[in-house]
Each structure stands twice: as C-alpha cells, then as structure tokens.
KOLKOL-269493 format. One line per field, with one value per residue (C-alpha): residue number from 1; x negated, y negated, z negated; residue in three letters. Coordinates in steps of 0.02 Angstrom, whole numbers, always signed. Each point is the difference from the previous one (the first is absolute). Example, Ala and Ser with C-alpha at 12.3 -4.5 7.8 and 13.67 -1.06 7.14 Angstrom:
2
n: 1;2;
east: -615;-69;
north: +225;-172;
up: -390;+33;
res: ALA;SER;
***
This chain:
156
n: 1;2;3;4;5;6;7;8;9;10;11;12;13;14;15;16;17;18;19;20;21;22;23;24;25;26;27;28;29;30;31;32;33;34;35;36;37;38;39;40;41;42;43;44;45;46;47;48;49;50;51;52;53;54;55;56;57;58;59;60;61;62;63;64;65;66;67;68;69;70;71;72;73;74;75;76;77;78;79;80;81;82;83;84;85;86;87;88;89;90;91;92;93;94;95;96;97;98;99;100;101;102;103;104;105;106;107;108;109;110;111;112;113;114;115;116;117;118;119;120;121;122;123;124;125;126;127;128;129;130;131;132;133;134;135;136;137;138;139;140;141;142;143;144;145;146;147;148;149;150;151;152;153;154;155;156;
east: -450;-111;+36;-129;-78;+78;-133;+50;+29;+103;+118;+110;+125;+136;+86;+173;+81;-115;-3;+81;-96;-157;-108;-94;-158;-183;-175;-65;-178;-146;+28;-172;+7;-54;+168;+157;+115;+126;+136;+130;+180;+35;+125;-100;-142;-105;-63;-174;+52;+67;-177;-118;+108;+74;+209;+61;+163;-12;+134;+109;+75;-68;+96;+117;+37;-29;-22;-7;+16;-98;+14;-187;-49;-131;+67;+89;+108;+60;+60;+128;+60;-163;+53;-167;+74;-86;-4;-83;-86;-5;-176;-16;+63;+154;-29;+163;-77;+109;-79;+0;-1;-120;+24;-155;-97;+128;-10;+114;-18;-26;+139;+77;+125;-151;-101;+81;-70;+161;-60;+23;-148;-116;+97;-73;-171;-101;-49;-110;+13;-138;+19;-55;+25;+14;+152;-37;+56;-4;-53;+56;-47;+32;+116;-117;-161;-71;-118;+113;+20;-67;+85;+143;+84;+176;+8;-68;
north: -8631;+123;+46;+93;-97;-169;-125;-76;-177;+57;+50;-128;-33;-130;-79;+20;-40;-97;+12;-89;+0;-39;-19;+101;-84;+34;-33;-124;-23;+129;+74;-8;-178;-118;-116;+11;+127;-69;+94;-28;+42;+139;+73;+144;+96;+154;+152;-65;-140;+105;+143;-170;-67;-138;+6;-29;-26;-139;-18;-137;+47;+85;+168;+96;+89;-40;+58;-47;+86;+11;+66;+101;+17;+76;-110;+163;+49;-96;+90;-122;-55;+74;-67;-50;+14;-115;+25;-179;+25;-122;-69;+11;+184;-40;+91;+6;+6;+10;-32;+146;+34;+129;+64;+21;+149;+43;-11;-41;+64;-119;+40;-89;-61;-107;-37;+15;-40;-74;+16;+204;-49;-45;+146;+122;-50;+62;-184;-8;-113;-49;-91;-183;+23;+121;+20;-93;+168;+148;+76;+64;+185;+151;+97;+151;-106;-98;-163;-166;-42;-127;+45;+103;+52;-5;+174;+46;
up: -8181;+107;+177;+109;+149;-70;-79;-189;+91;+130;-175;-23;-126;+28;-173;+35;-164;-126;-183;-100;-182;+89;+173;+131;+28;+110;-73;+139;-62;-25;-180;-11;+12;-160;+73;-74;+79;+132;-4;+139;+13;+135;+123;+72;-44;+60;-54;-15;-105;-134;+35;-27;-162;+61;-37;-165;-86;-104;-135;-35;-141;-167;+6;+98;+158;+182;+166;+184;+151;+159;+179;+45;+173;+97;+169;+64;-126;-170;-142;-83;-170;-108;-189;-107;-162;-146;-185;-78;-174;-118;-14;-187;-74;-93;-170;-137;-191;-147;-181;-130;-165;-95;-167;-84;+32;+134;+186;+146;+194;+120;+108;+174;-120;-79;+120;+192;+183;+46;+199;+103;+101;-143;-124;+148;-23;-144;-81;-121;-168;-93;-170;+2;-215;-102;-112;-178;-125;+117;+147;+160;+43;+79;-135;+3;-18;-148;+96;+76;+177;+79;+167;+61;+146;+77;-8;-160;
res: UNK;UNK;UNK;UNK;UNK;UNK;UNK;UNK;UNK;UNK;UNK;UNK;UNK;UNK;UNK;UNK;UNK;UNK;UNK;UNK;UNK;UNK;UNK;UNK;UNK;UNK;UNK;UNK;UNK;UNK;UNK;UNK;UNK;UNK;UNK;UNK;UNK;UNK;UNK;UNK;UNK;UNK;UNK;UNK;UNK;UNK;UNK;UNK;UNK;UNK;UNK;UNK;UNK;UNK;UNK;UNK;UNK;UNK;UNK;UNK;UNK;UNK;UNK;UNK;UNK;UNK;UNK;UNK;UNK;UNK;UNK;UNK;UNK;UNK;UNK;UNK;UNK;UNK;UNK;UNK;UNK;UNK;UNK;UNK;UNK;UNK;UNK;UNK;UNK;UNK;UNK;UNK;UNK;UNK;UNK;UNK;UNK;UNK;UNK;UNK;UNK;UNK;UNK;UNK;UNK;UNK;UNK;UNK;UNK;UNK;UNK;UNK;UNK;UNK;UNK;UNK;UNK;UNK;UNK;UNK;UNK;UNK;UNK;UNK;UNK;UNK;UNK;UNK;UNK;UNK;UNK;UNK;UNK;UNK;UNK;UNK;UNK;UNK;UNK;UNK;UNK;UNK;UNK;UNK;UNK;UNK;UNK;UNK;UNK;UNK;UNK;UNK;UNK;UNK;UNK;UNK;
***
C-alpha cells in the first residue's frame, strides 16, 4: 500500500482473521546473517516490513487454499476487511505417468493422458523434462524430426 506524505512504517496492517492452513510470520534477524532465521509469529505488521522482505506465510499443510484478512491503517483512516487470498503448491510437482505399449516400428504421442502434471499451478508453467534414460527399443522425438530427445517441455 502507497499513500502520499505517509512513510512505509507508519503502514500498518492489523491480522484480523488468521489462516487457518498455515501462519503469518516476521523475519527477526538480518537476512544477511550466517544465523539461522528466527521467524516469529505476528499480529501486526507495516508497510516497511513487507518493502524490506520480512512477512511470510508459512504453510502448514501440503496443498490447498487459504487466506486471512487484515485491517491497514495509516493512523487516520483504516480500510477494513482486506482478504490475502493463498494458493499453497505442493513442494514436489505431482506428475501422473501411465505405461504404453509400442508396436514395432510404430509410434505413440505422448499425450496428458500419458504423462499429466496433476497440479493448475505447475500445469501453467512451462516445465521442462529431461530424460534420466533413454527408452531401451525406441526413441522419443518430435514427429516431424528424425534425432531423440534428451529434453522436452510442458508445452511441446
């Protein structure tokens, strides 16, 4: 939040309604710092906290939806209910493979209904794949071109 004439730590947002998959938390040490991070649990927080890098949502749970809300004031007016709204990813991209079958000197498409991202935030992201071994009598290829893959993206 911006407002002309009002300093970043004169900002401050109030947690009204926590969340409930995870926690709002404050960096409390210099990230700089070769210490371990100390991360502390938080009712309030300013504008300059969030400019410097210091709020984070840290999940509870591996997946899902959350949100909180908070209350933002500039100490002369407050504008209320503000909903942060939270989409948690899993950590690990949740990929759906399905074996095939070739006949020889034929070829299949790798479609999504052989090998899926299972995930909408990962699926919008061009991932790439790269081989860690080769298929034992084949190859996988562009259909138009004649040398193997090694690597491949989402959107190819």
């Amino acid at each position: 939040v911006m407002q002309r004439d009002i300093l970043p730590k004169e900002m401050v947002y109030s947690v009204k309604e926590f969340p409930r998959l995870g926690h709002v938390v404050k960096l409390n040490n210099n990230s700089d710092s070769t210490a371990s991070p100390v991360l502390d649990y938080i009712q309030s927080f300013t504008q300059e906290d969030i400019n410097l890098g210091r709020i984070f949502y840290v999940s509870a749970s591996l997946q899902g939806q959350d949100h909180f809300t908070v209350d933002v004031s500039n100490g002369f007016t407050t504008a209320e209910d503000l909903e942060v709204q939270v989409v948690i990813v899993p950590r690990i991209i949740p990929i759906q493979v399905v074996n095939l079958t070739v006949r020889e000197g034929g070829s299949v498409a790798l479609t999504q209904e052989v090998l899926n991202i299972t995930h909408h935030f990962y699926r919008s992201l061009n991932i790439d794949f790269i081989l860690g071994e080769a298929p034992q009598h084949g190859d996988i290829k562009y259909l138009d071109e004649e040398d193997g893959l090694v690597t491949f993206s989402w959107e190819d």
